[in-house]
C-alpha positions in Angstrom: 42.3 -20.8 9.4 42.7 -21.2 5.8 43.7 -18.6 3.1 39.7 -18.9 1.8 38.4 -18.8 4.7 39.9 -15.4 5.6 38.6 -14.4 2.4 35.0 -15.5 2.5 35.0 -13.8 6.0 35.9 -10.7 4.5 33.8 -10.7 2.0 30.8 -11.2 4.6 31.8 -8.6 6.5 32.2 -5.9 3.7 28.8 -7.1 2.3 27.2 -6.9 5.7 28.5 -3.4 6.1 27.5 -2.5 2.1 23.9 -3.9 2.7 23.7 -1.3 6.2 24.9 1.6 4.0 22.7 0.9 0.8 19.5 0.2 3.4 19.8 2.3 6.0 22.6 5.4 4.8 24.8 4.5 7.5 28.7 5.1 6.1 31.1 2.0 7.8 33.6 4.8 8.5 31.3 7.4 10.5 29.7 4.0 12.4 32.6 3.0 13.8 34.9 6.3 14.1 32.2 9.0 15.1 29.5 7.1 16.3 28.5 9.8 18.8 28.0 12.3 16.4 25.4 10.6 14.1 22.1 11.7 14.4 19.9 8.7 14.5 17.7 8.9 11.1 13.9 8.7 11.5 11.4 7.8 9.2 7.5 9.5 9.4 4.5 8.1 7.7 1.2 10.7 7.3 -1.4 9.2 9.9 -4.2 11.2 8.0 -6.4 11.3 4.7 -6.4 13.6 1.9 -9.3 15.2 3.4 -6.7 16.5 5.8 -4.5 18.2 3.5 -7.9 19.1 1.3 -8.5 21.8 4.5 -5.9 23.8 3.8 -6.3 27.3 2.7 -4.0 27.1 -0.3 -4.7 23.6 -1.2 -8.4 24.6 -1.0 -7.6 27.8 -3.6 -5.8 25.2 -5.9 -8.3 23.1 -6.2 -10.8 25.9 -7.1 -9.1 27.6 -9.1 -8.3 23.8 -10.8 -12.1 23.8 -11.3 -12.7 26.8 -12.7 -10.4 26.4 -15.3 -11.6 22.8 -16.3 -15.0 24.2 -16.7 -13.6 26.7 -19.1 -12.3 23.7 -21.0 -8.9 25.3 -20.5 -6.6 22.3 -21.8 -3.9 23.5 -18.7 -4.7 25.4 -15.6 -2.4 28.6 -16.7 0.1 30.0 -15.0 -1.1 33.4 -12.7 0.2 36.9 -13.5 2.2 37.5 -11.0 4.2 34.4 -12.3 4.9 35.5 -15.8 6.0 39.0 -18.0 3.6 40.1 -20.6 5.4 38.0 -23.4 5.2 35.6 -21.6 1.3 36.4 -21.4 0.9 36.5 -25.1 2.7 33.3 -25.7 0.9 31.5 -23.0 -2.6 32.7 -24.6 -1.4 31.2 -27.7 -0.4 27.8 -26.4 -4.2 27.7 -24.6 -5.4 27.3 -28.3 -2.7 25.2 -29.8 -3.8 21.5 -30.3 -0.3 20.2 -30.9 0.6 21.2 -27.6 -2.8 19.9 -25.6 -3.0 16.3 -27.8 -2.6 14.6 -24.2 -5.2 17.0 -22.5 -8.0 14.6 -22.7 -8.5 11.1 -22.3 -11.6 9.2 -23.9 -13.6 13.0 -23.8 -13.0 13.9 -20.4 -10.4 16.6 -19.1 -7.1 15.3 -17.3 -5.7 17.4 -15.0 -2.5 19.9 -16.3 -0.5 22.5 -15.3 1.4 25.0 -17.2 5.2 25.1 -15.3 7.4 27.7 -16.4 7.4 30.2 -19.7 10.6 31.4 -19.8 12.9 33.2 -22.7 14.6 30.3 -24.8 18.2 29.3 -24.1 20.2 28.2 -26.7 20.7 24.3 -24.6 16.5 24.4 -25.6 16.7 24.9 -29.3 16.8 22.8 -32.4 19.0 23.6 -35.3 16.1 25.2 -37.6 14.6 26.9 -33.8 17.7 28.5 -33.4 17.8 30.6 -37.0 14.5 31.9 -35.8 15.2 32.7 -32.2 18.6 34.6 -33.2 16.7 37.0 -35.1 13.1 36.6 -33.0 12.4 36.8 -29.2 11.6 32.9 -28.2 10.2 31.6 -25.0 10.3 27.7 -23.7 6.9 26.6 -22.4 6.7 23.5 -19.9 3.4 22.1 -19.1 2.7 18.8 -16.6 0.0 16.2 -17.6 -0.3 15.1 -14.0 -2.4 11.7 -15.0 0.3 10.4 -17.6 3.3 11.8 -15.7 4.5 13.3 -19.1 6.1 16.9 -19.6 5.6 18.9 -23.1 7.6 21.4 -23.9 7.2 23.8 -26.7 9.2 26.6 -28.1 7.5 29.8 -29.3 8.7 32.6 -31.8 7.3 35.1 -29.6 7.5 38.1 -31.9 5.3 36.2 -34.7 3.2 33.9 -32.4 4.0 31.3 -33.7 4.9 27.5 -32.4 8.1 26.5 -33.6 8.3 23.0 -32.0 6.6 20.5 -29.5 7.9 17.6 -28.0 6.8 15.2 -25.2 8.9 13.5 -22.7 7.0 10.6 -20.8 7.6 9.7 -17.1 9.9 12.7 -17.3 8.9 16.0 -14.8 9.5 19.9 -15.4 10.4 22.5 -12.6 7.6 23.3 -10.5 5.8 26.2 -11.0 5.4 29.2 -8.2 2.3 28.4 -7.5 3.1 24.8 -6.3 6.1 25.8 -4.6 3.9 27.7 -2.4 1.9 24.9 -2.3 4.2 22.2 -1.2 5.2 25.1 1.5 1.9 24.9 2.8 1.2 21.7 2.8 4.5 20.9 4.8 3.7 24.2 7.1 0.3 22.6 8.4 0.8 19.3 8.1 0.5 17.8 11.8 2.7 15.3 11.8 5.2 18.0 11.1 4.5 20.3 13.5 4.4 17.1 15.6 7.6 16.2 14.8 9.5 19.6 14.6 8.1 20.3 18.5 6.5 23.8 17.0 4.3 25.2 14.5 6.9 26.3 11.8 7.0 29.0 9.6 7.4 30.1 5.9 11.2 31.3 6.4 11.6 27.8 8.2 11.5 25.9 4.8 14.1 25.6 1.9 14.4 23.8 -1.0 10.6 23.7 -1.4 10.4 23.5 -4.8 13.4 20.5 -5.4 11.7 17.3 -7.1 11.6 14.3 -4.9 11.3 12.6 -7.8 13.7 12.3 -10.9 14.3 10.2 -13.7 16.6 7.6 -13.3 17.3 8.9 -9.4 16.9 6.9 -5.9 13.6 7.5 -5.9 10.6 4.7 -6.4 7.4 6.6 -6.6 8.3 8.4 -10.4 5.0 8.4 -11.2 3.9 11.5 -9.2 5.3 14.8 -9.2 7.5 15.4 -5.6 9.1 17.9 -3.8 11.1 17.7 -0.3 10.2 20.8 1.8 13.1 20.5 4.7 13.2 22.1 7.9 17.1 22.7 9.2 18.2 22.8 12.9 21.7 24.1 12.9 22.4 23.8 16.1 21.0 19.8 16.6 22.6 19.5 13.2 19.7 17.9 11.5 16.9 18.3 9.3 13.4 17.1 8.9 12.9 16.2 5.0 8.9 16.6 4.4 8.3 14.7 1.4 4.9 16.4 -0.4 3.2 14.6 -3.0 1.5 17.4 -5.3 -0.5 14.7 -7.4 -2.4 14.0 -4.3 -1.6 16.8 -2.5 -0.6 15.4 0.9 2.7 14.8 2.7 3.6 11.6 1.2 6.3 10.8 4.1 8.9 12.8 6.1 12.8 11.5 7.0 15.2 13.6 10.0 18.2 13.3 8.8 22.0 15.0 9.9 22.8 17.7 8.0 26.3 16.8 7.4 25.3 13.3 5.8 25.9 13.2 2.0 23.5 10.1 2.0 20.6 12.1 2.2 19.5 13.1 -1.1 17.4 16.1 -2.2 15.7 13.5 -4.2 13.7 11.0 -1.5 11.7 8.4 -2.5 7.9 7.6 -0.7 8.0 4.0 -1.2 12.1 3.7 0.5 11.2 5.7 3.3 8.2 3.2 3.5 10.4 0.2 3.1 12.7 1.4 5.9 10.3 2.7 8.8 8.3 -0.7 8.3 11.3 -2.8 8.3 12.7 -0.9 11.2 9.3 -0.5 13.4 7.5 -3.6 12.8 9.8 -6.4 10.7 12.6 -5.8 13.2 10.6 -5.4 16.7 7.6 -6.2 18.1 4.6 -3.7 19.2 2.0 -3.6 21.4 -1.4 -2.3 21.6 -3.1 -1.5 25.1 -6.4 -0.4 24.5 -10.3 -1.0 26.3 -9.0 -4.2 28.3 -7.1 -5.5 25.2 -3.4 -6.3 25.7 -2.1 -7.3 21.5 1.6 -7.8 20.6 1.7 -7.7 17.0 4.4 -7.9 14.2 4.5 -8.2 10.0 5.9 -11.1 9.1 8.3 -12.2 6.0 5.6 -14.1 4.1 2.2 -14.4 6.7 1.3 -10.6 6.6 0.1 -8.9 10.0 0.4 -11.2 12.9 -1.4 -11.2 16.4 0.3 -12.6 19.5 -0.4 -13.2 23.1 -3.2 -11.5 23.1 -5.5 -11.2 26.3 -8.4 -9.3 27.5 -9.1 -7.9 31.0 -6.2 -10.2 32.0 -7.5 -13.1 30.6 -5.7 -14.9 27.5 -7.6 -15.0 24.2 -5.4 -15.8 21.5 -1.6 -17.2 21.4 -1.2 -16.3 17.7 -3.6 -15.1 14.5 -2.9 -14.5 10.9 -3.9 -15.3 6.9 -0.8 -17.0 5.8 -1.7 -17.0 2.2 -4.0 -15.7 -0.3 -4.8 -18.3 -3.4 -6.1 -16.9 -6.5 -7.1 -19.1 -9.5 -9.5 -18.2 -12.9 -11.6 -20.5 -15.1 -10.3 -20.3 -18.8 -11.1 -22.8 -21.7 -8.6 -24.6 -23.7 -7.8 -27.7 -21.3 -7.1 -29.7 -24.4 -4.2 -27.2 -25.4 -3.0 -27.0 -21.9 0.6 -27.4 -21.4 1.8 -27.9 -17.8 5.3 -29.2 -18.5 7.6 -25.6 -18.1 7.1 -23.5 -15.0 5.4 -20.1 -16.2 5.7 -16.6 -14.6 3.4 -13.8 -14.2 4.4 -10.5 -12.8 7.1 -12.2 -10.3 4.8 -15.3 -9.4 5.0 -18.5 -10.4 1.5 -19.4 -12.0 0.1 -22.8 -11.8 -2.7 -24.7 -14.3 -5.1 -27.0 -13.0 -7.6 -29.2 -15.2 -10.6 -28.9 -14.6 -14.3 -30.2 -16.0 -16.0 -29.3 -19.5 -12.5 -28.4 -21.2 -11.8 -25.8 -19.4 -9.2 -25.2 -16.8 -7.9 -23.4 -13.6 -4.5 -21.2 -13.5 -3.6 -19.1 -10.6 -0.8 -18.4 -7.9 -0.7 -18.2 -4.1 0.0 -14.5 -2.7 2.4 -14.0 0.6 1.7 -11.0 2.2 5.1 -10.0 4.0 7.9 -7.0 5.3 9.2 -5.2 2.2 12.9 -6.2 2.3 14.1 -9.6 2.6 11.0 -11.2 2.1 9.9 -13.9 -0.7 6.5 -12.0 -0.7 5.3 -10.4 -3.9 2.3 -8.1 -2.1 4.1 -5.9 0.2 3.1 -4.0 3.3 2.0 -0.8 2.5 3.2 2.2 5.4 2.6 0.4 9.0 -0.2 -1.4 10.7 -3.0 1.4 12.3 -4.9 1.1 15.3 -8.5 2.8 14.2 -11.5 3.0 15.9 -14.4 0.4 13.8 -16.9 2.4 11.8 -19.6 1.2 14.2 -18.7 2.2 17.2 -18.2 0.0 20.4 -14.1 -1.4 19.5 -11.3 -0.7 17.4 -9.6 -2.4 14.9 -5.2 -3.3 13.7 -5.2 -3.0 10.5 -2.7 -3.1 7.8 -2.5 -2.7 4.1 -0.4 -5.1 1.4 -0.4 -4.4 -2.2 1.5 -4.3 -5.4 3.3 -1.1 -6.7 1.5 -1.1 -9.2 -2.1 -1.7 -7.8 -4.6 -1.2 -9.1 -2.9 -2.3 -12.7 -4.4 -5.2 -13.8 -3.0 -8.5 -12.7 -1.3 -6.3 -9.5 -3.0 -7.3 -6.4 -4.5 -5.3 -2.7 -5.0 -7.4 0.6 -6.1 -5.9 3.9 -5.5 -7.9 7.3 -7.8 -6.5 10.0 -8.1 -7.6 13.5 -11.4 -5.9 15.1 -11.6 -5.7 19.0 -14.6 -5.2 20.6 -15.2 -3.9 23.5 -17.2 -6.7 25.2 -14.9 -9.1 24.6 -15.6 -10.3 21.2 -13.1 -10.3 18.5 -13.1 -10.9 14.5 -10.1 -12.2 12.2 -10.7 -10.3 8.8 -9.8 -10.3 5.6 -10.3 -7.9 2.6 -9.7 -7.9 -1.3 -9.3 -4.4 -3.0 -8.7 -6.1 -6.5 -8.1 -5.2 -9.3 -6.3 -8.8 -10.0 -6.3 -10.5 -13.7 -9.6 -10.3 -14.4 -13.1 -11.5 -14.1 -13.8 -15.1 -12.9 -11.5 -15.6 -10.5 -11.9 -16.9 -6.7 -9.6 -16.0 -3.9 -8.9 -17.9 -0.6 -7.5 -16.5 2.3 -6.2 -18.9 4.5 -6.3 -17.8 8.4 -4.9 -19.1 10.9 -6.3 -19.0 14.7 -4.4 -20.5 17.5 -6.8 -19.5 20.5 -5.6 -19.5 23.9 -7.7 -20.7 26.3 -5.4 -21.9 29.0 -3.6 -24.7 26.5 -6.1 -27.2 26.4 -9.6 -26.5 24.6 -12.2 -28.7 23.0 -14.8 -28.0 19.9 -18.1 -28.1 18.9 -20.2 -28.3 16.2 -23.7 -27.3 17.7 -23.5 -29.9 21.0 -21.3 -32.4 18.9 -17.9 -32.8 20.3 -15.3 -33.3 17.6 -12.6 -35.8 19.2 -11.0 -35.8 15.9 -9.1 -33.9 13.4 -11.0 -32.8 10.6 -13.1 -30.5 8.1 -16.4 -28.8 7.4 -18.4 -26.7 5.4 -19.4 -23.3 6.6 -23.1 -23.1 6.4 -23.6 -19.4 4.4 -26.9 -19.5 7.1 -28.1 -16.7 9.2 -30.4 -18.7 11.1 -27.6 -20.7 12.6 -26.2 -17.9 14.1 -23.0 -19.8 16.2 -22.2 -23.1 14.4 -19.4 -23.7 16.1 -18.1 -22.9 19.7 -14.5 -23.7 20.9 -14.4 -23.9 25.0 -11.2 -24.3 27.5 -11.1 -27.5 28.9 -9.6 -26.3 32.1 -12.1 -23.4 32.5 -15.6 -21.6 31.7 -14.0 -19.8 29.3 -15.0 -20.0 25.5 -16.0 -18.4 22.3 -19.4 -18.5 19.9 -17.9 -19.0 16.8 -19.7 -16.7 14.4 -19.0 -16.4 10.7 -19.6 -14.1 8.2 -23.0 -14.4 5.8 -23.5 -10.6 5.5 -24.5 -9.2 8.6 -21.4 -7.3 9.5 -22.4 -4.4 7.8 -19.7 -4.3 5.3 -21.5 -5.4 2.4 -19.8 -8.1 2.2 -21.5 -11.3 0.5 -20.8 -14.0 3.0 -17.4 -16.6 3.6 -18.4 -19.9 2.1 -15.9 -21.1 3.9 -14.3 -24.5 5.1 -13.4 -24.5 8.6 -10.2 -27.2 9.9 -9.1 -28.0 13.2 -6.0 -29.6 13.8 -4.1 -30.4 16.7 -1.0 -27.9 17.6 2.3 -28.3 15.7 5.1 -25.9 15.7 6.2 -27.1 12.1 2.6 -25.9 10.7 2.5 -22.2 11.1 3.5 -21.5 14.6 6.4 -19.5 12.5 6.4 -18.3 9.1 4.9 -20.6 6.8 5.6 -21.7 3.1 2.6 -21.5 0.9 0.0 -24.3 1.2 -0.9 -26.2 -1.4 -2.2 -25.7 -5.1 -3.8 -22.1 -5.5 -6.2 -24.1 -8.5 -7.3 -26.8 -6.9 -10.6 -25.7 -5.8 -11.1 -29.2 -4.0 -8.2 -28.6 -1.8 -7.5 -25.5 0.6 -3.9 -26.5 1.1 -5.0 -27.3 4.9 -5.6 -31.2 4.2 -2.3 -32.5 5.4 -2.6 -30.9 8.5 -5.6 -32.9 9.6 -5.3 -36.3 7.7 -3.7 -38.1 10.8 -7.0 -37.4 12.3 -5.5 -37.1 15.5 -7.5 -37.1 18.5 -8.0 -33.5 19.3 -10.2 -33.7 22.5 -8.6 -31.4 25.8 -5.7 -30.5 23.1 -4.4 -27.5 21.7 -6.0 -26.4 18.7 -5.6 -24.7 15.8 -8.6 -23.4 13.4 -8.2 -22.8 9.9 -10.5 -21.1 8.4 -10.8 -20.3 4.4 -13.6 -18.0 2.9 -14.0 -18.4 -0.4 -15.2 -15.5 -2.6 -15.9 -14.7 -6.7 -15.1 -10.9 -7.8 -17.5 -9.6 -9.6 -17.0 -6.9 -12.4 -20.4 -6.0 -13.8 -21.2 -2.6 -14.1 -23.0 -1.5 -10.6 -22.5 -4.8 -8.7 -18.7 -4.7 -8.5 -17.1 -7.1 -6.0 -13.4 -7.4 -5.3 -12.5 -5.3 -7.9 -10.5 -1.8 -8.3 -11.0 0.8 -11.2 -10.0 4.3 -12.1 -11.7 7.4 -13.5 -11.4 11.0 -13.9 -12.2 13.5 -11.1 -13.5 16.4 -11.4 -10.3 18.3 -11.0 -9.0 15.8 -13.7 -6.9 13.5 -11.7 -6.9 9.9 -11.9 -8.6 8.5 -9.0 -9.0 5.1 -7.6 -12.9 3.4 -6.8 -12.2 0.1 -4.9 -15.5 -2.1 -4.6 -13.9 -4.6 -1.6 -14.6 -8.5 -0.5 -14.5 -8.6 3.3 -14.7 -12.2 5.0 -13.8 -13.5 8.3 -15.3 -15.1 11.5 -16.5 -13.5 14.3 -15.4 -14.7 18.1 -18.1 -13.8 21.1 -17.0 -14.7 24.6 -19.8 -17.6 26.1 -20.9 -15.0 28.1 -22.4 -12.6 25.8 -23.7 -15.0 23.7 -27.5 -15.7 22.9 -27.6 -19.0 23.7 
C-alpha cells in the first residue's frame, strides 16, 4: 500500500467519524472507549395540534389575557405586578404611550402580537455615552419588549426619575430574556404535554424542570428555527444519567420537539434547534430503516426516500398482495410569462437552490419552471424536505386511514418556497387512493404543477389493462376524462387470478374540494432502471406537451400478462383570486396578533376499488 493511499484512508476515516459527531453528537473517543456508558440519544416529535397545547390552563390565561390587552389597543401585553417594582411600574406606563418604542406594533393597521420582557434598573454594559451622564445622576431602567411576528427585540432606556426616554433601538432576528410569565408558561406547556409525560414514564412536576426559561434559540447558535422565540424545559434523571430536553415553541405555544440526552455529554447544548432534531429522528427512523403499518387487514412497509418522497412497499390486504411499490417521484412546476422574443436560454439560471428551466411557448410568451424532489433531509439532492415523520391518521370520513407525510421549504409559505403532501388513504373495504396535495404558496399566479406518481401494483406479477373492455396489448398513453359519468375508465386485473382494481380518478367527488386531475395516465412494462429505486427527475418541468413519462413507453412494448407500471400525472392551475384560492398559501394577523398561516390546498390522485366492490 502506497504512502497516498494510507493517507486518503485516513482521511476517510477521520471524516467518517467527524460527519457521526457533527450529525449525530457522538464523540470518536467515548464511541469507542466507553461505549457502555452512552446513553443512546432519542429524538421526540409532538403527535398533536395546537389545539392541544390551546387546553391548557395557563396557555388558556395567556391567550386571554393576550386579548384583552389587544382590545385595549395596548401596543405590548405588559408585564404583571408581581413581575415588576413600582418604578418599574411608572416607567413601563410611560413606554405604553411612547410611539418611538411601539413603531413595529402594527402592521398595515392591525395589532401584531408583543410582549414586554424584562424592566430592569440600567447597567452601565446598557448605556450610551450621553445615557450614562444621565443615569449617574438619575435612576434608569432598561426595558425589553418582543415583537413576536418580526422576531425583533427593542430595547429602550428610561431616565426613570424624569420619565423620560433616553434612547430606543431595535435589534432584528435578535431575542430578549423571557419574561416570568412565559417561563411559567413554557413550564406548563412541557408539564402537560403528553408526549412528555409519555416519555418521562410519569406525570412530572414543577420542581422536575430547570432551565425553563434558557432560549432554544440564539443568534448565530446551532439552532435552525431563529425565527421563533425557544426555550428548553429539561427534565434530569440522576441516577439513569440522562435528561429529557422539551423543546417549547412560545410563538406557537406548543412543544416544538423533545431530545433524551446523557447528562454528562457536552454535545448537548442548552440551545436545541426544532428543525436538527427534525432532521435527525427522520433520518434515523425512516431514511435509515424501514416501517411498517398493520392496521384493518392492511400490512404497508413504507420508507422516505432521497429524492421520491414517501414510498409504499409490499403492501397486501387480508393476506392478499396489492401493491409492490407506490410513490410521486417528482413535482414539475412551470408559469406562463411574456417576453419569448427576449428570452435567453444559453446560461443555466438558479432560483432559491433549483435550477430553472425556459421553454418557448405560443403567442410570445414563454414557460420557466423547475422539477421539485421530495426527499430525507440529509444527504439528499432534494430541495423540499420532509417535514417531522410520516403519520398514520384516521381519513376525515370515516371508514380507513390514511400515511401521510409532509415536505416543504424552510421557508414556506414565502413566496417562491414550496409545500407537498404524499398521502396514501386505506380503506377499509379494500380500496386504496395514491394522493397528492399542493399547499402553495410557490412564485406566483399562473403556474401548473404535475405530480408524477408512480404505481407498481401487485397482482401476482403478471396483470393486464383496460380501457372500458379494450385490452391494451401495448405500451402507451391517455387522457384522463375529467367525467363523472364514467365512473371507472380504466381497470387493471391479474392475469393469473380474479383479482383486480376499478380504476377511479379524481374529478371532484372525494370530498376534498378538490377541482379534478386532468391527468394523463401511462403504462409501461416493468423496468428496474425506471423507478423501481430512486429516480432522477423526468423530463422538462415546461414542457406542457411532455410529462417526462414518454420514454418509458415509446418501445411500445407488448404489455399483455406483464408486469405493469401506471403513471399517472394530474395536472392542476393555482388559483389566487380573492375567495376562490387554489394551491395557494397566505398569512394574516390573528386575533391575538400572531402571524398565521391560511393554506387553500390542490388534492389529486386516483382512486383503486377491488372488482368486487365495484358497481359494475
Amino acid at each position: 500500500m502506497t504512502k497516498e493511499i494510507k493517507i486518503s484512508l485516513a482521511i476517510v476515516v477521520l471524516g467518517a467519524l467527524g460527519l457521526s459527531y457533527y450529525w449525530f453528537g457522538i464523540q470518536p473517543s467515548e464511541s469507542l472507549v466507553k461505549k457502555e456508558a452512552l446513553v443512546k440519544e432519542k429524538i421526540l416529535l409532538p403527535q398533536y395540534e395546537k389545539a392541544t397545547y390551546q387546553e391548557i390552563a395557563e396557555v388558556d390565561d395567556y391567550l386571554q389575557a393576550l386579548a384583552h390587552s389587544l382590545a385595549k389597543e395596548e401596543p405590548f401585553l405588559p408585564l404583571e405586578s408581581r413581575e415588576i417594582e413600582s418604578g418599574a411600574k411608572r416607567v413601563q406606563a410611560l413606554l405604553l404611550k411612547e410611539k418611538s418604542f411601539n413603531s413595529d406594533s402594527h402592521l398595515h393597521g392591525k395589532p401584531l402580537h408583543n410582549d414586554m420582557m424584562r424592566i430592569l434598573p440600567a447597567i452601565v454594559s446598557t448605556l450610551d455615552a450621553k445615557s450614562a451622564k444621565v443615569c449617574q445622576k438619575n435612576p434608569c431602567y432598561v426595558a425589553e419588549k418582543y415583537n413576536f411576528v418580526t422576531n425583533t427585540t427593542t430595547r429602550a432606556i428610561v431616565d426613570a426619575a424624569h420619565l423620560k426616554v433616553l434612547s430606543v433601538e431595535r435589534y432584528a432576528s435578535m431575542q430578549p430574556d423571557i419574561s416570568l410569565r412565559l417561563t411559567h408558561l413554557a413550564q406548563a406547556i412541557a408539564l402537560h404535554a403528553p408526549e412528555v409525560k409519555k416519555a418521562l414514564g410519569f406525570t412530572p412536576r414543577k420542581k422536575d424542570i430547570t432551565m425553563a426559561n434558557v432560549r432554544g434559540t440564539m443568534k448565530e447558535s446551532p439552532c435552525e428555527n431563529t425565527t421563533h422565540l425557544c426555550v428548553a424545559p429539561t427534565f434530569s434523571d440522576h441516577q439513569k444519567e440522562q435528561a429529557l430536553w422539551a423543546v417549547v415553541d412560545l410563538t406557537e405555544l406548543r412543544l416544538a420537539a423533545a431530545k433524551w440526552a446523557g447528562l454528562g455529554k457536552t454535545t448537548t447544548p442548552a440551545c436545541i434547534g426544532e428543525r436538527s432534531l427534525q432532521n435527525r429522528y427522520i433520518m434515523e427512523n425512516f431514511c435509515q430503516k424501514e416501517n411498517v403499518v398493520e392496521k384493518n387487514g392492511w400490512h404497508i412497509t413504507y420508507r422516505l426516500t432521497g429524492s421520491d418522497g414517501l414510498e409504499i412497499r409490499d403492501v397486501t390486504f387480508q393476506g392478499k398482495g396489492v401493491l409492490t411499490s407506490a410513490k410521486i417521484v417528482d413535482w414539475h412546476v412551470s408559469y406562463k410569462e411574456k417576453g419569448q422574443v427576449d428570452l435567453d436560454n444559453q446560461a443555466p439560471s438558479y432560483m432559491d437552490g433549483r435550477s430553472v428551466a425556459f421553454v418557448n411557448s405560443d403567442n410570445n410568451h414563454y414557460l420557466f419552471g423547475y422539477n421539485d424532489a421530495m426527499g430525507c433531509p440529509l444527504f439528499s439532492t432534494s430541495v423540499v424536505l420532509a417535514f417531522n415523520g410520516p403519520q398514520v391518521k384516521p381519513l376525515p370520513q370515516g371508514g380507513g386511514f390514511m400515511l401521510t407525510q409532509d415536505f416543504r421549504n424552510p421557508k414556506w409559505p414565502m413566496a417562491c418556497n414550496y409545500r407537498y403532501e404524499n398521502r396514501f388513504e386505506f380503506y377499509d373495504d379494500g380500496s386504496f387512493r395514491v394522493v397528492g396535495v399542493n399547499k402553495g404558496r410557490g412564485c406566483g399566479d399562473h403556474a401548473i404543477y404535475r405530480p408524477v406518481m408512480r404505481i407498481d401494483m401487485d397482482l401476482g406479477g403478471k396483470e393486464k389493462f383496460y380501457t372500458q373492455k379494450r385490452l391494451w396489448e401495448e405500451e402507451g398513453s391517455t387522457y384522463v376524462p375529467n367525467d363523472s359519468n364514467s365512473t371507472y375508465p380504466y381497470k387493471i386485473l391479474s392475469s393469473t387470478s380474479s383479482q383486480g382494481y376499478y380504476i377511479e380518478p379524481n374529478h371532484g367527488q372525494f370530498h376534498d374540494k378538490s377541482r379534478g386531475d386532468f391527468a394523463t395516465l401511462f403504462v409501461s412494462k416493468f423496468k428496474a432502471s425506471e423507478g423501481d429505486k430512486d429516480l432522477l427527475t423526468l423530463g422538462s418541468c415546461c414542457n406542457l406537451k411532455e410529462d417526462g413519462v414518454e420514454p418509458y413507453v415509446k418501445d411500445r412494448d407488448s404489455i399483455v400478462n406483464e408486469n405493469l407500471v401506471l403513471w399517472y400525472v394530474p395536472r392542476i392551475r393555482n388559483d389566487t383570486r380573492q375567495g376562490h384560492e387554489y394551491c395557494w398559501a397566505d398569512t394574516f394577523i390573528d386575533g391575538h396578533g400572531n402571524m398565521q398561516i391560511k393554506v387553500w390546498p390542490c388534492t389529486v390522485g386516483p382512486k383503486f376499488i377491488p372488482l368486487s366492490k365495484g358497481n359494475r
